[in-house]
RODO-2510 file (C-alpha; in nm, 4 decimals, decimal comma):
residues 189
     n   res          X          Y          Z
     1     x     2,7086    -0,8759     0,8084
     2     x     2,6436    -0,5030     0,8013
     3     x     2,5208    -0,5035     1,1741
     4     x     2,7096    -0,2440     1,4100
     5     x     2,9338    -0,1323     1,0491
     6     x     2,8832     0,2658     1,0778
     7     x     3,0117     0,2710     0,7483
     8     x     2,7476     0,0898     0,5645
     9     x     2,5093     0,2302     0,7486
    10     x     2,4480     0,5535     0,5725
    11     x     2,4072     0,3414     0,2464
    12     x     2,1896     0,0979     0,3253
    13     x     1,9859     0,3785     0,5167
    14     x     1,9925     0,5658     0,1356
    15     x     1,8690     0,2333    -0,0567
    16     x     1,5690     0,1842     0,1754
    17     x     1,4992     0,5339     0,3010
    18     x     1,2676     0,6554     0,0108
    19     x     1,0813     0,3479     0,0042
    20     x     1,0378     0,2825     0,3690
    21     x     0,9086     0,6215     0,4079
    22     x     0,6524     0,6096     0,1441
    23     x     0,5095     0,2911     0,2842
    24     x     0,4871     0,4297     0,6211
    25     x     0,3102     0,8115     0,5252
    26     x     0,0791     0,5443     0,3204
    27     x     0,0196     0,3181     0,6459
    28     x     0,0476     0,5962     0,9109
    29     x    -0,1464     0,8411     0,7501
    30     x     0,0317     1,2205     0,8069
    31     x     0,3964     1,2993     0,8045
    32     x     0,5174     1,3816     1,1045
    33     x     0,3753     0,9945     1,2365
    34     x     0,5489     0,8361     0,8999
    35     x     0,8859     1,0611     0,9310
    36     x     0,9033     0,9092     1,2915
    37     x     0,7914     0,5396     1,2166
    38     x     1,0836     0,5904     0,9421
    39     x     1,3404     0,6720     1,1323
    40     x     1,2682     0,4018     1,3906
    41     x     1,2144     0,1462     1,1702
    42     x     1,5775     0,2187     1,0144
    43     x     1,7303     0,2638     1,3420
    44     x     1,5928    -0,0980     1,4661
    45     x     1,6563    -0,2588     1,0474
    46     x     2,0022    -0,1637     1,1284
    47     x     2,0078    -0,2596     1,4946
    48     x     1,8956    -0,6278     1,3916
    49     x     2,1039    -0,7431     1,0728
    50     x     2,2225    -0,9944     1,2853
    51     x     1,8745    -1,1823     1,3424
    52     x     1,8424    -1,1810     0,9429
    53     x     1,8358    -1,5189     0,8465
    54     x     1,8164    -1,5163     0,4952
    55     x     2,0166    -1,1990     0,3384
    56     x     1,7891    -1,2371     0,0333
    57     x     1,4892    -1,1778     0,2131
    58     x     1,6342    -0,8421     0,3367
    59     x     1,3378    -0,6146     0,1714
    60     x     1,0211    -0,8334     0,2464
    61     x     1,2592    -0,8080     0,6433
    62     x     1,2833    -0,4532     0,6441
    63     x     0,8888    -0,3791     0,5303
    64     x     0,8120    -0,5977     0,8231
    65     x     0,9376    -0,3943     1,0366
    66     x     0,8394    -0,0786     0,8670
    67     x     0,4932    -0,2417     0,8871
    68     x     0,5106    -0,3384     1,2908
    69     x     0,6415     0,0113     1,4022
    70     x     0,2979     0,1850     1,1909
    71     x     0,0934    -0,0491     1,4083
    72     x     0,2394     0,0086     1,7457
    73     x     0,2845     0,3907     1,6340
    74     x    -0,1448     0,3556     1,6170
    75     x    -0,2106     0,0741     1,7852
    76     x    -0,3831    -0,1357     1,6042
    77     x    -0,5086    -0,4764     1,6178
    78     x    -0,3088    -0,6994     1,3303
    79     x    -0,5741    -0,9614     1,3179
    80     x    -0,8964    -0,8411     1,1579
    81     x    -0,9471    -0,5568     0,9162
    82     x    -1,1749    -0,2799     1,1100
    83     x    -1,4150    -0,2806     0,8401
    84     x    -1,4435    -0,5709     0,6042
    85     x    -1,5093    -0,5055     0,2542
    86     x    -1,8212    -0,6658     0,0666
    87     x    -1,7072    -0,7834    -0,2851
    88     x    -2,1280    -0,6029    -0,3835
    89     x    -2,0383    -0,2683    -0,3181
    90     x    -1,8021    -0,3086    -0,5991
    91     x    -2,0340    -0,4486    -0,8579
    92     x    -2,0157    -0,1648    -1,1752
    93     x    -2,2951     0,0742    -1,2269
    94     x    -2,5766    -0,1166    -1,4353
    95     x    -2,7732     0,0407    -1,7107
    96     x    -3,0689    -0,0496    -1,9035
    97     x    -3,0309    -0,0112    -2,2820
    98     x    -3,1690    -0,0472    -2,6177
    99     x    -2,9978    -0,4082    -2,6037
   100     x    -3,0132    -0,4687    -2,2866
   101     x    -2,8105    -0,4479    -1,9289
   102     x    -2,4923    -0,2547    -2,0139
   103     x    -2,2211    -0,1874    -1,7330
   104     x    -2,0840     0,1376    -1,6669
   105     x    -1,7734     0,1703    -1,6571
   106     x    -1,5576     0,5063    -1,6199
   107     x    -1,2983     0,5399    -1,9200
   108     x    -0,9422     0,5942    -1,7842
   109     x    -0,8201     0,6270    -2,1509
   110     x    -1,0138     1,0048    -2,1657
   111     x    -0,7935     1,1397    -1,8742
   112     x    -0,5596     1,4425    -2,0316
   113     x    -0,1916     1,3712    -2,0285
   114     x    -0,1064     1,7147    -1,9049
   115     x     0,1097     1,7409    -1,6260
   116     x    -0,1103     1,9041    -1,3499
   117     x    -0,4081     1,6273    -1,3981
   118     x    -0,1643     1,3644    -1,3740
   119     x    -0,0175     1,4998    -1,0440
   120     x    -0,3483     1,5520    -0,9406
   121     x    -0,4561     1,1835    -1,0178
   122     x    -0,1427     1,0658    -0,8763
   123     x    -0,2455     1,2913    -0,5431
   124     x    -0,5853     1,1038    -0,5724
   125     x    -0,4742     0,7390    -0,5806
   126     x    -0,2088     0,8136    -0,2756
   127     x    -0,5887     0,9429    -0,1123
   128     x    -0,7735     0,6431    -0,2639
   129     x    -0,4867     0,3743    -0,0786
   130     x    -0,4994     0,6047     0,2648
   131     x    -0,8622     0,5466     0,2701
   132     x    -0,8161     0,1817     0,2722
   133     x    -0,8861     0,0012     0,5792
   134     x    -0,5038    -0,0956     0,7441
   135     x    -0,5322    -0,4726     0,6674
   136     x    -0,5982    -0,3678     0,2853
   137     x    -0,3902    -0,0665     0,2494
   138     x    -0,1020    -0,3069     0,3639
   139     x    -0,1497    -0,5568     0,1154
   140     x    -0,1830    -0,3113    -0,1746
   141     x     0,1112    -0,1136    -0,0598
   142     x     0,3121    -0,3975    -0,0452
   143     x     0,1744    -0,5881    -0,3578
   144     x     0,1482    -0,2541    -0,5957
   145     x     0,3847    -0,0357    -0,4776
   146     x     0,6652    -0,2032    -0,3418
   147     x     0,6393    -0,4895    -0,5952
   148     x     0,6914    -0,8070    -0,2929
   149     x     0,5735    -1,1379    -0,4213
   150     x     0,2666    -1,2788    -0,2642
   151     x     0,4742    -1,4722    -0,0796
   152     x     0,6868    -1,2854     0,0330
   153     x     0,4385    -1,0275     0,1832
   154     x     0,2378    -1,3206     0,3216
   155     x     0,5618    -1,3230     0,5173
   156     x     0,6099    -0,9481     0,6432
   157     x     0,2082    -0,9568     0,7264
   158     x     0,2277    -1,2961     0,8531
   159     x    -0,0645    -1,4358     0,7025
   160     x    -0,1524    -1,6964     0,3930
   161     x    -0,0778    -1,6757     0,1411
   162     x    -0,4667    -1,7079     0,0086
   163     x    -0,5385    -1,4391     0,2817
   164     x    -0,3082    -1,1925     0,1123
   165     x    -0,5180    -1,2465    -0,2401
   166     x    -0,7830    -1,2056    -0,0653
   167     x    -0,7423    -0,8632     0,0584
   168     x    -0,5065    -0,7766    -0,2415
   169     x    -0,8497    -0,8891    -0,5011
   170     x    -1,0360    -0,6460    -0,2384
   171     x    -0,7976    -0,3120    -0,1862
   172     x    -0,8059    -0,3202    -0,5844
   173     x    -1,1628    -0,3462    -0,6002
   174     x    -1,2258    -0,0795    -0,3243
   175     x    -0,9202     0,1204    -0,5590
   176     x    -1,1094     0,1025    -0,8465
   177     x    -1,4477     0,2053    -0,7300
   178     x    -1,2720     0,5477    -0,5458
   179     x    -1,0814     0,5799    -0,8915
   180     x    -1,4030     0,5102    -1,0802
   181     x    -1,6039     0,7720    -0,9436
   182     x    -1,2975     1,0333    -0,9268
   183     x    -1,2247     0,9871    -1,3178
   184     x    -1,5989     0,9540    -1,4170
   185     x    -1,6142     1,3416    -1,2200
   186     x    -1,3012     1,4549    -1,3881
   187     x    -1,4394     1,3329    -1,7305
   188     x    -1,7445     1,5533    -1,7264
   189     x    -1,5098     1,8408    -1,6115
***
C-alpha cells in the first residue's frame, strides 16, 4: 500500500489535488478555507491508506474525507439540509396564450459561443452550486462534477441511496431555476 511511501506521495497528491480542491472551494465557499481543507484532507488521505479497505473505492474514500474536513472546517450539522427545498418553487413560469397555458422556459441554445460569455456562464454555475444549501451542493458536486455513482456517493455522504436522488432531483432543480433566470437576463442583453 502507498501508506508512509514518500515517494508516491507527491503523485497521488498530483492525481487528486485539482479535484479535491475544486470540491472543497465548492463546499467551503472562499479560498483560503478550501486551500486549507485541501491540504488537510491530503495530508490525512495519505496518513490513512492503510484503513482503505477496498483500493477501488479509493476516490468515493478520498471525497469522503474531502467532504468531512469542509464540515468540521464550518461546522455543520451532517444530518438535515438548513433549508429544505420545495419541489413548487421550481415549477416553470406559466403563461396564458392564444391556445392555452404555455410554460416558459429560458432557451439555453441562444447563449453566444464567444469565449468571455462562456467564462462568464461557467463563473455563474460555480455561483449557482455555492448557493446551494450544503446537503445539496454535496450531492451535485459529487454527482455532476466529480462523476461518483449514486452509490458510491451514498457512501462518502453516508446516506441512501434514495436520499441521494432525492437531493440530487432537487440541487438540479434549484440549478436550473438560478440558471433559468441568469440566461433568460443574458438573452434580453
Amino acid at each position: 500500500m502507498l501508506a508512509g511511501d514518500e515517494a508516491a506521495f507527491e503523485p497521488f497528491v498530483e492525481h487528486f489535488r485539482r479535484k479535491v480542491f475544486h470540491h472543497t472551494i465548492l463546499m467551503c465557499g472562499n479560498r483560503e478555507d478550501a486551500e486549507e481543507v485541501a491540504q488537510e484532507s491530503m495530508l490525512k488521505v495519505f496518513g490513512k491508506l492503510d484503513q482503505l479497505h477496498d483500493p477501488e473505492q479509493v476516490r468515493p474514500w478520498v471525497f469522503r474525507i474531502a467532504r468531512n474536513e469542509c464540515l468540521m472546517k464550518r461546522r455543520k450539522s451532517v444530518f438535515a439540509p438548513s433549508k429544505e427545498l420545495s419541489l413548487e418553487e421550481f415549477r416553470p413560469a406559466r403563461e396564458e396564450g392564444a391556445d392555452g397555458p404555455r410554460i416558459e422556459i429560458a432557451d439555453w441554445s441562444s447563449v453566444p459561443g464567444d469565449s468571455l460569455l462562456r467564462e462568464e456562464l461557467r463563473g455563474r454555475i460555480g455561483a449557482a452550486i455555492a448557493e446551494l444549501p450544503e446537503t445539496y451542493r454535496a450531492v451535485v458536486l459529487m454527482r455532476d462534477v466529480e462523476e461518483l455513482s449514486t452509490e458510491e456517493t451514498a457512501r462518502v455522504l453516508e446516506i441512501s441511496t434514495d436520499l441521494v436522488k432525492q437531493r440530487l432531483h432537487r440541487g438540479r432543480l434549484a440549478l436550473r431555476k438560478s440558471l433559468d433566470e441568469y440566461l433568460k437576463v443574458a438573452g434580453r442583453g
